[in-house]
N, C-alpha and C positions, 0 to 999 in steps of 0.2 A: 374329688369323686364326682363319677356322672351320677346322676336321677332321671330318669324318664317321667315325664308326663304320661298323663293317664292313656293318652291317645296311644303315645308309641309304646307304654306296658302294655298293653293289650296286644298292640301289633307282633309286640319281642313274644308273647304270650304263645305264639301260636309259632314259631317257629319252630323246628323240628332239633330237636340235639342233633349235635356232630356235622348239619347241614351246612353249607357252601352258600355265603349270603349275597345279594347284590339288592342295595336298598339307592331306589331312584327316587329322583328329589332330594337328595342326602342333606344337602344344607351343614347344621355343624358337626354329621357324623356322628352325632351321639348315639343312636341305632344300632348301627355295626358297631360302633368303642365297646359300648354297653355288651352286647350278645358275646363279642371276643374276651371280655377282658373278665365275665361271667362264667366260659366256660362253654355256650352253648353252643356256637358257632366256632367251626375251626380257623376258618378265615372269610374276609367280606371283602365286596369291593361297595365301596361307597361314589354313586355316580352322580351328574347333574350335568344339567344342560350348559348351567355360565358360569364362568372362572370365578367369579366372586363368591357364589357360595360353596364353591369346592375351596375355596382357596381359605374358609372359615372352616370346615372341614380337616384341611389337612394340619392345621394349629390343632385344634381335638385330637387328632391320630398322636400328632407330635410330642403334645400334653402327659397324655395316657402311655407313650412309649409301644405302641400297638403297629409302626412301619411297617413292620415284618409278617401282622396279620391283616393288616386293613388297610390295602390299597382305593386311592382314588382313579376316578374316569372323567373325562369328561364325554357327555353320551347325549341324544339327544332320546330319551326314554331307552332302549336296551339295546338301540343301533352296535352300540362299539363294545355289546357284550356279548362271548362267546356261549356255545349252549354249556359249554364242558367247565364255565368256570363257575357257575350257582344251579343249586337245587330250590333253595329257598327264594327269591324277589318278595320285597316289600315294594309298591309302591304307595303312597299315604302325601297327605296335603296337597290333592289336589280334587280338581271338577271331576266328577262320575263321567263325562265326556271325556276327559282327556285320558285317565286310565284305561278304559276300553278301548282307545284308538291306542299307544302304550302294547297293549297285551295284542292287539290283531294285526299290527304293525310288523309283532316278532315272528318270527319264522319254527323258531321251538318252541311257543307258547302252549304248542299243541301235543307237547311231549307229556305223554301222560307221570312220569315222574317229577315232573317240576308241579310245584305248590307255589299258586300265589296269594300274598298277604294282601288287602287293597284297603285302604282308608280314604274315601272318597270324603271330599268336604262337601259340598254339594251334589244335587241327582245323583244320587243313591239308586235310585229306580232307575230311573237308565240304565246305570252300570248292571244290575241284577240283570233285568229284561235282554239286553245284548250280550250278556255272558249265556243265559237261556238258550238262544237263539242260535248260538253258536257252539253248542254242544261241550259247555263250562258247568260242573256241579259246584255246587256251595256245600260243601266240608262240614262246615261249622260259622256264626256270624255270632257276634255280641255286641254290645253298645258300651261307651261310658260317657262321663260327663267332663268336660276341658273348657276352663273360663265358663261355666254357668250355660256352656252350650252342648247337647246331647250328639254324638256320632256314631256310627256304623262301622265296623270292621270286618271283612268276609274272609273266611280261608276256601278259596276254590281250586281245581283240579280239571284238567280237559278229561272228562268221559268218552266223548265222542258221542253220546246222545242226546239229542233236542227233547228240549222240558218242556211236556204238555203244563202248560200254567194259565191259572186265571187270571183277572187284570187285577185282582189284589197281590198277589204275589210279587212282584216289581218293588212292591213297597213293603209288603211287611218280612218278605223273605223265611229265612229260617227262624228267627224271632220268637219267641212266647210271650208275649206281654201281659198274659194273666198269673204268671209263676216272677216274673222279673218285674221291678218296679222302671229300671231304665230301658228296656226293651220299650214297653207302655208309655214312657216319655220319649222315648225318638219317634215314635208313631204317632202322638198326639200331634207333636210338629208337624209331619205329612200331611195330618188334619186340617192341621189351623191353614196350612200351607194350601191343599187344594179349595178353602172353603174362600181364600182371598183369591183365587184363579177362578171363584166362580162368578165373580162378578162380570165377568167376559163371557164365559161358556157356561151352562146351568149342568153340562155332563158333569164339572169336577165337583159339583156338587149331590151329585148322584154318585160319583165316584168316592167320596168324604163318607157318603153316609152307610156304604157298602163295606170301608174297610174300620168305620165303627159297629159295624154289625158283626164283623170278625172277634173284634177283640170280648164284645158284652151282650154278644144275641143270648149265649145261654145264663148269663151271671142274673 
């Protein structure tokens, strides 16, 4: 039997019943096994850039008896994926840089019935700020915790309108960190995170002390 780690239950969390999956970065396909063999997804394609970790991939599909719903790709992020074969895309395990370039790369990224799932390991902000900018809403976002370290998961959608946002926003996004205890610890990391960037620039420390002023101005 598969289990998901915390990172891809959250990810599986937000996908849509009876949705058409294509999860990049697939690695051992536990993702799309899991959502198929669940119920929740009627078929996936599990993609990746290099034969090796498709090729740990398709032993899981094998495993699980799942051929017939969860096909492998090999894809350089959603190059060799058609718009008509997913509604849902995971992308998850990687840099908030590379899933942005990823989603603006695609050509139907901007099909307002396609939902993307994103699990950035790093800049987080980034990825928020560039999806903004290019007329991407955030859905819904929550955090969990994976090996003792705090992550970010967003469900976002092409609206078509550019988000007036402040420079806290990039960071704390949709988040509540005063109702949620892990919300409040991925943001604390931001913190700790801009106040060591401030020893170069004194702004990220102006920028540290504005997005604790979010979380405890009124507490």
């Amino acid at each position: 039997m598969i289990s998901l780690d915390s990172r891809l239950s959250l990810c599986a969390s937000f996908v849509r019943q009876g949705s058409r999956l294509a999860d990049i970065g697939t690695d051992h396909a536990y993702l799309p096994v899991w959502l198929c063999r669940n119920g929740v997804c009627e078929c996936a394609i599990a993609a990746d850039i290099n034969p090796e970790p498709l090729s740990r991939g398709q032993l899981t599909i094998r495993q699980a008896g799942l051929e017939d719903k969860v096909k492998t790709r090999l894809s350089d992020g959603l190059k060799n994926i058609s718009a008509d074969e997913a509604d849902d895309i995971v992308i998850a395990g990687m840099g908030g840089e590379l899933i942005a370039k990823i989603i603006f790369d695609c050509e139907y990224s901007r099909n307002k019935n396609k939902r993307f799932i994103l699990q950035p390991m790093t800049k987080s902000e980034l990825l928020i700020e560039r999806l903004c900018q290019n007329g991407f809403e955030i859905l819904s976002q929550d955090c969990c915790v994976a090996s003792n370290k705090c992550y970010t998961v967003l469900l976002v959608q092409y609206s078509g309108k550019e988000r007036v946002y402040d420079e806290i926003y990039p960071y704390a996004g949709e988040l509540k960190p005063r109702e949620n205890e892990t919300h409040l610890r991925f943001l604390k990391a931001h913190i700790e995170r801009l106040l060591k960037k401030a020893n170069g620039d004194a702004g990220f420390a102006v920028l540290a002390e504005k997005l604790k002023e979010s979380i405890y101005g009124d507490c």
